[in-house]
C-alpha positions in Angstrom: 0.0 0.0 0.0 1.5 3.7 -0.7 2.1 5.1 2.2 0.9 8.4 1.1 -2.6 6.9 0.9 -2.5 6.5 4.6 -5.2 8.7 6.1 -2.9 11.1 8.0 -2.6 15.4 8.2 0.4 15.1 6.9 -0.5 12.8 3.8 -3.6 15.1 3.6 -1.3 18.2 3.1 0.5 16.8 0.6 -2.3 15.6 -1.1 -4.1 19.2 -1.3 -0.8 20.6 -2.2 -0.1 18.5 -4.9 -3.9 18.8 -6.5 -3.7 22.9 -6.5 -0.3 21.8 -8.1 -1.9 19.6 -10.9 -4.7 22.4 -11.4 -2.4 25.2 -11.9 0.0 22.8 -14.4 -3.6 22.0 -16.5 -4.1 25.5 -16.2 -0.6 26.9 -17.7 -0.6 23.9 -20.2 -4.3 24.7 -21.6 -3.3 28.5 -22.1 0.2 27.5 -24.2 -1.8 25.2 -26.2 -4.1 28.2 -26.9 -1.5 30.7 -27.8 0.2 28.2 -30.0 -2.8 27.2 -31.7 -3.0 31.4 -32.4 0.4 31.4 -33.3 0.1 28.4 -35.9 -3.0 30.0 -37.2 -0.8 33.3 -38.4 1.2 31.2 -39.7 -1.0 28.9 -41.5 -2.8 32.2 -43.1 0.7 33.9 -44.1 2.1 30.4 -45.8 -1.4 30.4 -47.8 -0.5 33.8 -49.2 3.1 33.2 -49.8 2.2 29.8 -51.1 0.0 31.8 -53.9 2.0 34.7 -54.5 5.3 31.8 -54.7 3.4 29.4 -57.2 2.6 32.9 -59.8 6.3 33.9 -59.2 7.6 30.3 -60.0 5.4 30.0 -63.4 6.9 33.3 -64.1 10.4 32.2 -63.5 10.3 29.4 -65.6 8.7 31.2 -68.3 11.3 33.2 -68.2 14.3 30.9 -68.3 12.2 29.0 -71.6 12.8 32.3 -73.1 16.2 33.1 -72.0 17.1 28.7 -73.0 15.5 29.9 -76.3 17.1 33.1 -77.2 20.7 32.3 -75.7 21.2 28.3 -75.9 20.6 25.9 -73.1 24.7 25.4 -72.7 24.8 29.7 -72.4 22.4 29.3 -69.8 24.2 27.4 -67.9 27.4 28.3 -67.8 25.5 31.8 -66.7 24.2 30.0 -64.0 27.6 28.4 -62.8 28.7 32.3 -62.3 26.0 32.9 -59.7 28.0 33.6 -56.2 26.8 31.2 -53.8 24.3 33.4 -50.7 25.2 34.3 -48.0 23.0 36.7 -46.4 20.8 34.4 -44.1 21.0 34.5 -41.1 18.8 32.6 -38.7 17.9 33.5 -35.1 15.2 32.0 -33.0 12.5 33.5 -30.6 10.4 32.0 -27.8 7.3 31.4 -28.2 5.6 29.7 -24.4 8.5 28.3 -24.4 8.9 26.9 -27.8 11.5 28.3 -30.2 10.7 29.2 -33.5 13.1 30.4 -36.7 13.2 33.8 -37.2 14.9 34.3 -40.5 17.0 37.5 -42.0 17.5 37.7 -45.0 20.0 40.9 -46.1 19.6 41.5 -49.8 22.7 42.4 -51.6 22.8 44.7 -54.5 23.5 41.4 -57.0 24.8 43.0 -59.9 25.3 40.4 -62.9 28.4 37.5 -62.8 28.4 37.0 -66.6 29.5 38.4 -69.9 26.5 41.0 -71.1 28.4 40.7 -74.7 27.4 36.5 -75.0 24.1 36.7 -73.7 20.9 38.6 -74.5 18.3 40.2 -71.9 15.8 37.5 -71.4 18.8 35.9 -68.9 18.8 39.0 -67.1 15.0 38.7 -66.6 15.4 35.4 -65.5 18.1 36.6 -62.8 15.3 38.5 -61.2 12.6 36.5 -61.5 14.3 33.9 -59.4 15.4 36.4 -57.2 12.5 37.0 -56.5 11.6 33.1 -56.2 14.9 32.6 -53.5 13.3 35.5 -51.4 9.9 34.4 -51.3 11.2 30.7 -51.0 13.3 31.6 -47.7 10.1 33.3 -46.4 8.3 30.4 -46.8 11.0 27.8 -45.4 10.9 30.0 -42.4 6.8 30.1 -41.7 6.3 26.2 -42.3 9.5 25.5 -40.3 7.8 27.4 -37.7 4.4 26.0 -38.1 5.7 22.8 -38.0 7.7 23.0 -33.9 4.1 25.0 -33.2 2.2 21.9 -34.2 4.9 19.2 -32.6 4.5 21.2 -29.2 0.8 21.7 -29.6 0.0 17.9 -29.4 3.0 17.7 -26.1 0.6 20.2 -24.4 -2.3 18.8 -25.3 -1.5 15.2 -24.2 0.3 16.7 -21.1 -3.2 18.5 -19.9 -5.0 15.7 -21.3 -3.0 13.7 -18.5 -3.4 16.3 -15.7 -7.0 16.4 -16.5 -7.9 12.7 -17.0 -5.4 11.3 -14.8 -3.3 13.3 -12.5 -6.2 16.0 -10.9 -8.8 13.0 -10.6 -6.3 10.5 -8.4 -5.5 13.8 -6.1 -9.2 14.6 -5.8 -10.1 11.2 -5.0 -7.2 10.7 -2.5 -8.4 14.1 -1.1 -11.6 12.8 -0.5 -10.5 9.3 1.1 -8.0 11.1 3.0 -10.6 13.6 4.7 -13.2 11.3 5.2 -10.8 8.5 7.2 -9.8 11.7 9.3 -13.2 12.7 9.8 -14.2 9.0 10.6 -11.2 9.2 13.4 -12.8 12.9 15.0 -16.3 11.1 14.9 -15.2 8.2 16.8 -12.7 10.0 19.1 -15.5 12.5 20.0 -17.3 9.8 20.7 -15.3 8.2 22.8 -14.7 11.4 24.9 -18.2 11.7 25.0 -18.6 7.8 26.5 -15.6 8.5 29.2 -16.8 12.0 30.4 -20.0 10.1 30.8 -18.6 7.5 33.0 -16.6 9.9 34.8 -19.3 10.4 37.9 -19.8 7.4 38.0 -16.0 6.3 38.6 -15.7 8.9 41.5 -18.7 7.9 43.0 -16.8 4.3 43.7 
């Protein structure tokens, strides 16, 4: 038997203590699962309307660089392409959110001013240069929201199993054992009383002899 069952002040302390615990830990649980369920829903709506802007900007792109393959020769296109400076102004951070730490991404656009000969190729590749600039911004944007969305989601369901648990499990057992507990130690005041109550009684009748 757990010893903390045992119908004592002591164990029924703890066991009130522990309950307004439990309570408080549904409490602070239910409210981060709220705000990150806010949170995710931002999200959610600003990925939808990156998403749409994204897919116009990638049909665009692509529209482009048929052109430009076109005009200038898939080979020309490519070796234009190998010229392209790898990036490097991203820079990631993070920010709490309840707790839960989400990307925050930077992205520091350079002035990227063409890598290859304007004498061996013809506009339409420097159209296609910024279209898929614009694709690579919008892409990092997007990379940054779903990465977000998806630790929001992954410590949504951890708080809602975790208050689940505290509601279900956790809160009941302490109530209960709260309610054994008082009633064994109100069962021990009823007889004790009594049994005061029997002994003053018999009191008189002990001097008497």
């Amino acid at each position: 038997m757990d010893p903390r069952t045992f119908p004592t002040k002591g164990n029924l302390i703890l066991a009130k203590n522990s309950l307004a615990l439990a309570s408080q830990g549904f409490e602070l649980m239910d409210k981060k699962r709220n705000v990150l369920i806010r949170e995710l829903m931002t999200l959610v709506d600003q990925a939808h309307s990156i998403q749409e802007e994204i897919d116009s900007t990638f049909t665009h792109a692509y529209s482009c660089l048929q052109r430009a393959n076109i005009e200038n020769g898939i080979n020309n296109v490519v070796q234009a392409a190998y010229t392209v400076p790898l990036e490097n102004g991203i820079r990631i951070q993070t920010r709490s959110i309840m707790g839960t730490e989400i990307p925050l991404v930077k992205y520091e656009s350079t002035d990227h001013k063409p890598t290859y000969a304007f004498s061996a190729t013809s506009a339409s590749i420097d159209v296609t240069r910024e279209a898929f600039q614009q694709v690579k911004e919008l892409t990092i944007k997007l990379s940054a929201i779903e990465n977000s969305a998806y630790r929001l989601a992954t410590d949504i369901k951890k708080a809602q199993k975790r208050a689940n648990a505290l509601k279900n499990i956790t809160i009941p057992t302490y109530e209960q054992r709260t309610y054994v507990i008082s009633n064994a130690l109100e069962e021990k005041d009823r007889e004790e009383f009594t049994r005061l109550k029997v002994v003053k009684g018999r009191l008189p009748v002990i001097f008497l002899i």
